[in-house]
Phi, psi and omega in degrees: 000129168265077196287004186240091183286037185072051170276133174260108176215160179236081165284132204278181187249187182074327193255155158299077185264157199236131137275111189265133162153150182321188191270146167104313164328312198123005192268342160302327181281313173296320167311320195276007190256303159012280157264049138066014179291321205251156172219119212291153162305302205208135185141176177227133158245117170208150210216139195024032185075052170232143197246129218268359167286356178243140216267331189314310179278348149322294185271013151305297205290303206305354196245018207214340156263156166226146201218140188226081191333131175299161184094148183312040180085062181278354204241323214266195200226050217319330192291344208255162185261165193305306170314304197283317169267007142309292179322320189305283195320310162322283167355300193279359196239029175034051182245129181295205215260345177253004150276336167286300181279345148318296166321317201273322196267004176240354144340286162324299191296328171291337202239347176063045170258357196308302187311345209233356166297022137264346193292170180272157174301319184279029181212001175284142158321158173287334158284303195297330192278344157275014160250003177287316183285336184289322171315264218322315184294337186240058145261328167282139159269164213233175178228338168177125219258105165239150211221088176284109183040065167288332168283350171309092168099007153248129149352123191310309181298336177265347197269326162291339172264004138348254211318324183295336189272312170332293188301356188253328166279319172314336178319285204304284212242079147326298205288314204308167194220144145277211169169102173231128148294109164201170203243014168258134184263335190293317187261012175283324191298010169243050091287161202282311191241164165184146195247166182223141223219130165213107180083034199026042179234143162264159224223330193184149173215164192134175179284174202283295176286017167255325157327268184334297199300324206300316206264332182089004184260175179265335190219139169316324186294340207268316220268251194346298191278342147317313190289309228301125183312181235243289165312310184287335157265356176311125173072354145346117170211139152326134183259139214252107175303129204238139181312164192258120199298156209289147168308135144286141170300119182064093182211121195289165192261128180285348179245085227218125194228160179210122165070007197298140156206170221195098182239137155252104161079234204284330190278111163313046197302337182218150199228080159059056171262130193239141202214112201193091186235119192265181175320124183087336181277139158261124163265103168305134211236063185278129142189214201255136173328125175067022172256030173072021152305304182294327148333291184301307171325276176338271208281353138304351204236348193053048169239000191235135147297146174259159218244322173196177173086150157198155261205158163232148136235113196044094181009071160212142169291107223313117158085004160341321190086030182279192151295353195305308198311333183270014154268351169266157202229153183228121168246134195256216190257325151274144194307142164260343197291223168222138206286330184293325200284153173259150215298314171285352164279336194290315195270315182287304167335288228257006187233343177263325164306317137304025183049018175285150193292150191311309172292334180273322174306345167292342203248295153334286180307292172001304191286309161298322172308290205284344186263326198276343185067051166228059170276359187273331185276017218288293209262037204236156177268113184339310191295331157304304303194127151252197227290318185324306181313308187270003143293316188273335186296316205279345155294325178293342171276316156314335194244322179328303174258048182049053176299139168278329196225138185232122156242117219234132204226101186057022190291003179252025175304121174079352199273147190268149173324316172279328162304309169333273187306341187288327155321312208266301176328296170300320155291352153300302162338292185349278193314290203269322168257351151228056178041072170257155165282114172233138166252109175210144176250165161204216164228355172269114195285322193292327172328283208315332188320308221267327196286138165311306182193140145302140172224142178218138192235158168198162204007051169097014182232158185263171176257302180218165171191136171151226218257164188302335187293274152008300176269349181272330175284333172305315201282338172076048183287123173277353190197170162308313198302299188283346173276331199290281185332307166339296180277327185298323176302309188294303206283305220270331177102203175302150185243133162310304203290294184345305182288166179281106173253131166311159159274132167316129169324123195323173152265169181275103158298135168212127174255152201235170183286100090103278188234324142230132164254096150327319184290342180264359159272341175289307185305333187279311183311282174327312188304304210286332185284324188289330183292314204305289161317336209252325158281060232260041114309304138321329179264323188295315198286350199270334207241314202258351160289315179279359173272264209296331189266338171299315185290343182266330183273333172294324179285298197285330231230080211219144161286327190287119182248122172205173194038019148351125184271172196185150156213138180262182168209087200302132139273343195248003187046340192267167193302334146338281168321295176295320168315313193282346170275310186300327163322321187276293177322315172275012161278158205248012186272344197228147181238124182276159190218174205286153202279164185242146190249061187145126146319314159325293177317315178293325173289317181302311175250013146291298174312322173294324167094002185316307193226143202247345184191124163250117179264107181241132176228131205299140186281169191064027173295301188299314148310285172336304193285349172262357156266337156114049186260183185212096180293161193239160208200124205234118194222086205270104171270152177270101172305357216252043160225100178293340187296322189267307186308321228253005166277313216273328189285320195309287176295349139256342164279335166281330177286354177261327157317303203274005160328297182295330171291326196263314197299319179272050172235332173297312193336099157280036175260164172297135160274171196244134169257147183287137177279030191197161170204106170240071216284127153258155177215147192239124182307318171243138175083050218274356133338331187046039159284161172273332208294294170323332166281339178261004198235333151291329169297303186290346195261343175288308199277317172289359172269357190244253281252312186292319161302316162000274177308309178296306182288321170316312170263019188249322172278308192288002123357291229273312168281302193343306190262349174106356170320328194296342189294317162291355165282299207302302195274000192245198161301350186311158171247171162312288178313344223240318196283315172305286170322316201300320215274342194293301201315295173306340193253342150312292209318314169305308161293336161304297186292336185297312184317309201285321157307298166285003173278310168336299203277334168330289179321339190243308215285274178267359164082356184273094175269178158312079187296324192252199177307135163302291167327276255284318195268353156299312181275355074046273178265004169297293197283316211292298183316300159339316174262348176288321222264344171297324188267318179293315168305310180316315196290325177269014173297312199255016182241135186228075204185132163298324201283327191288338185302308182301307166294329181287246198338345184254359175248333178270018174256321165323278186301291203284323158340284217262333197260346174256346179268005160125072155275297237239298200227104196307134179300356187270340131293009167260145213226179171047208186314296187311292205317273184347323137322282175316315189283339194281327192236173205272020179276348191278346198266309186314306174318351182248352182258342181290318151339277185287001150275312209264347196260312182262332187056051137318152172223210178257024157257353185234006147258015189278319190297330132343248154351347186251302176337295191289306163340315180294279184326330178265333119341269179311332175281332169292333206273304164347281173300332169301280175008308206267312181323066227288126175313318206238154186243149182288000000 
């Protein structure tokens, strides 16, 4: 795919310069090629005379720019509060703690964010979290400030107090130069310049009015769809609007709402709301960001209960179990389907979920492919397809089993002017020939424009509602935008951003070092400990998992073979014999079970698992051995555990030796002396439990597998949601950005390590024989080195889950079969030895052994301890490496 097309631009400096044009053109890549997130293919790129192909001048530019990423606050930190990732961003700029709160508090102020420093990010309006991100970018002053689509899905009253604060610091500092993507043509005519972009091509460039005069139009939108190649403009027609066909007598409102509201804990999202929408009507659904729409969607649709108030939707109550839900049709504001399915598998899905019989659904999909214009596109993959496109797919999947009522959430976001209206057409069709109901919200005033009757809400309450015209004349209004803006001013009351406020006071350039800054690992660190802590799903999983699987691999997991079951079946009776039975009874290794009467009987509760060893012993048992003859004695074990058969024969061959040693020390026949005598002893454990050997081992394995896990997902977290874009644009380095996320998760692993050597010691009876320093100092470098490997793993992954499953299986398999857990590495030969030696659990592992098991100290471990050390040095060093600064 090209998303960049052999584009040539000269942008000038100084000016509010715009890249115009829908979602999908290229306009996100050239900011991010810009900003140094991207790193072009093929081409000369350079920005404020730094030539960006050179990482020297790269990293020159990073420090003299700020970026501010598309999307609702892809850049912020929801765990973290409005202050704090203010704070961050200081940080990362090397500014100390009375130049950060200076900064941040005339920021706030400016952004009328003062009230909200404490709230978490991730609970702000959708406008509030993009003047949230414009603070984090002006914690630095910047020499050029770039802002990809910031007003995109924010409310006309946040997106003029945007744009009024932008204007006010350029007001304060002219020379800074600007760079905005956005996909509203209405708010581009207040830039100085502008390039206009399609199809990874630039299409025009110029001031607003040389564009208009070049095309002869009166409005950008009109001037866009002019520049449009000549195919793209085909068959273009306006879109014209037809009155909405007339109610029928006594004919119910398909949507009918009385008093809904909708509380979480203390907070109100939706406050007593009336709704009353009939047939065939489009009702525009408008307000302010975090004013409870979707909330209202959500509980119309019966996927949210309403807290008090109740709803109709086609006389049925939302979510009721009636039929109603299979008469709604749902489009949401991001593509839903599926990206594997083809535009007609997609369309066959969405017609068998709605249970139609095999023939209409064939008639059906037919009909839509054909009204939607995607017969060319039939057999095409969503992801081919552009956003215009995949938009009319995702109404044609709304529609396939005919809904009376369609509800629609933004659905023309980022879509070019002209698809937009070929959209609103269709929906008009719908709409006016075949009396479908559409509820769709949006943030484009000409769409509401386009609506039958209106409603506009802010903070869970409506303000007003009825036909668009209607409300502009109430407000005495010139446009819709401003009758909006109006009631939003009068509800929310004085506004902070609003007053004529100074722009915050330059900042201290200050330039940093290059390649290492402590303070910006400290600041990555700090950042990684407040989510951490603030996540407490995560922190339980961190400190209280390796607590249960320890007590479950310990309880569960045993070495030990005792109470073996047995049953004999003496033929010979006499005291020889029963001496030689009793020898089993009294052991603590075998449990008798009722005697058996009969081979058959033996074969039967061996196969039954009844019994683990059946013991027969032969009539003239006792004669024999008493003429010095030598009887055979028949002791059948159930192999199909070898592990277990081949410990229960070992203890049968020694309980029959020493059987025989107590029978000749009685003997009044003479004895013969052995030319050999050989005692074993066991130097460690002299208990001979398993626990001890198993329980340094889960103390290996939980250091490996849980940091792991944890760091691997503390980064691809980061791409996922889009946070990396503050590694990728800012000064941060790699080591700096790694270590900084490594650290917290050390910390963590440490206490746990101090919490399970506690429960070895309480739990299980196993202490620190040896050095304490050896093996502490140990899991200081082994954690270094697992939360090092959890780092490595996210280099190559980009999906938490895959973070997980990567890290838990390539941390697992060499842990438990290569490292001495299960089998001493001094018996592994080839490739497993090769295994063992390559990763660092097998080395810990001796030393966790050998301090708690042996009473080692750090003279028979240190080449241990240098190992890890290596390993853990290398897995960070790896992963920086692999950690791309610039995305290709």
């Amino acid at each position: 795919m090209l998303a960049l097309d052999d584009v040539s631009l000269a942008i000038p400096a100084g000016v509010m310069a715009g890249l115009v044009g829908p979602d999908g053109v290229g306009k996100s890549t050239l900011l991010a090629l810009v900003a140094g997130v991207r790193r072009p293919q093929e081409g000369a790129l350079s920005a404020l005379g730094e030539d960006l192909r050179d990482k020297a001048a790269l990293g020159r530019l990073r420090q003299r720019l700020a970026y501010m990423p598309q999307g609702l606050g892809r850049n912020l930190y929801p765990t973290l509060s409005v202050a704090e990732n203010i704070d961050y961003f200081g940080r990362l700029f090397g500014q100390g703690a009375a130049e950060r709160r200076e900064r941040a508090a005339e920021l706030v102020r400016s952004t009328g964010l003062a009230r909200f420093t404490d709230r978490p990010a991730g609970k702000l309006s959708g406008g509030m979290k993009q003047k949230l991100s414009l603070c984090c970018a002006l914690m630095r002053e910047p020499d050029l400030l770039i802002l990809d689509e910031p007003t995109t899905g924010v409310d006309p009253l946040s997106r003029r107090q945007f744009w009024t604060l932008i204007d006010r610091l350029r007001a304060r500092r002219p020379q800074m130069s600007v760079l905005v993507a956005t996909a509203y043509m209405d708010e581009a005519e207040r830039f100085g310049w502008l390039a206009v972009l399609d199809a990874g091509k630039v299409i025009a460039t110029g001031t607003p009015p040389e564009i208009l005069a070049r095309t002869g139009t009166a409005r950008l939108e009109e001037a866009f769809i002019a520049l449009l190649p000549e195919e793209r403009r085909r068959g273009y027609q306006p879109v014209v609007i037809t009155p909405p066909p007339p109610p029928r007598p006594g004919e119910q409102p398909v949507i009918e709402a009385h008093g809904l509201t909708k509380r979480f804990g203390d907070f109100v999202a939706v406050d007593h709301v009336n709704l009353s929408v009939r047939r065939g009507e489009i009702f525009g659904f408008l307000g302010s960001n975090g004013s409870g729409k979707s909330t209202t969607m959500r509980m119309l649709t019966g996927l949210l209960p309403a807290s008090e108030g109740e709803a109709q939707v086609l006389g049925q109550r939302p979510g009721a179990g009636g039929d109603a839900r299979r008469q709604v049709g749902y489009m949401s504001q991001a593509f839903s389907l599926y990206g594997e399915l083809t535009v007609r598998q997609n369309l066959e899905l969405h017609a068998h979920l709605f249970h139609l019989p095999r023939e209409r659904a064939e008639a059906r999909i037919a009909a839509v492919l054909r009204d939607f214009d995607l017969e060319a596109a039939v057999d095409a993959a969503p992801e081919s397809l552009p956003l215009g496109v995949r938009q009319r797919l995702q109404l044609a999947a709304a529609v396939v089993h005919e809904p009376a009522l369609l509800i629609l959430d933004e659905p023309t976001s980022g879509v070019d002017p002209v698809a937009r209206d070929l959209f609103w057409r269709h929906l008009l069709r719908l709409s006016r020939e075949q009396g479908v109901t559409i509820f769709i919200s949006t943030h484009f005033m000409n769409e509401a424009e386009r609506c039958d009757r209106i409603s506009l809400q802010h903070a869970g309450r409506i303000l007003a509602m009825g036909k668009p015209a209607d409300l502009v004349a109430q407000r005495h209004a010139a446009s819709l935008e401003e009758a909006f803006i109006g009631w939003l001013e009068e509800a929310a009351g004085p506004d902070e951003a609003a007053a004529e406020l100074p722009p915050p006071t330059p900042a201290t350039r200050r330039a940093t070092p290059a390649l290492f800054d402590p303070r910006r690992l400290l600041a990555c660190a700090w950042r990684e400990a407040l989510e951490l802590l603030r996540d407490r799903v995560r922190l339980a999983f961190a400190l209280l998992g390796p607590l249960v699987l320890m007590v479950a691999f310990g309880y569960g997991i045993s070495f030990d073979v005792e109470n073996l079951p047995y049953a004999v079946m003496d033929g010979d009776r006499t005291p020889d014999s029963r001496s030689l039975l009793e020898s089993f009874a009294g052991s603590r290794y075998f449990s008798e079970r009722p005697a058996l009467d009969g081979t058959a009987a033996a074969e039967a509760r061996l196969r039954a698992a009844d019994i683990a060893i059946a013991v027969e012993v032969p009539p003239r048992f006792g004669h024999d051995l008493r003429r010095g003859d030598r009887p055979e004695v028949s002791v059948l074990v159930d192999g199909a555990m070898p592990f277990r058969a081949e410990t229960a024969r070992s203890y049968v061959n020694g309980l029959a030796q020493t059987w025989l040693r107590d029978e000749a020390a009685i003997s009044p026949l003479p004895r013969q002396r052995e030319p050999l005598s050989v005692e074993t002893r066991f130097r460690y454990n002299q208990a001979f439990r398993s626990v001890v050997a198993i329980v340094p081992g889960v103390i290996m394995l939980m250091l490996m597998l849980v940091p792991a896990m944890l760091a691997a997902v503390g980064v691809v977290r980061e791409k996922e949601s889009g946070a990396i874009a503050n590694f990728r644009a800012t000064p941060v380095t790699a080591p700096e950005f790694l270590i900084g996320k490594q650290l917290p998760y050390v910390a963590v692993a440490l206490l746990s390590f101090v919490t399970l050597v506690i429960a070895a010691r309480l739990v299980f009876g196993v202490p620190v024989l040896g050095s304490g320093v050896a093996l502490a100092g140990g899991a200081v470098l082994y954690v270094l080195a697992s939360t090092g490997f959890g780092l490595l793993v996210s280099a190559f992954v980009a999906s938490q889950v895959a973070a997980i499953f990567a890290a838990a299986i390539l941390s697992v398999v060499p842990a438990v079969n290569f490292s001495g857990l299960l089998v001493p590495t001094s018996s592994l030969s080839g490739g497993a030895r090769a295994a063992g030696l390559a990763f660092p659990a097998g080395w810990f592992q001796q030393i966790s052994i050998g301090t708690m098991s042996k009473g080692l100290g750090f003279d028979a471990l240190w080449v241990n301890h240098l190992v890890l050390a290596g390993f853990a040095l290398a897995f960070i060093a790896a992963a920086a490496l692999l950690l791309r600064k610039q995305e290709p």
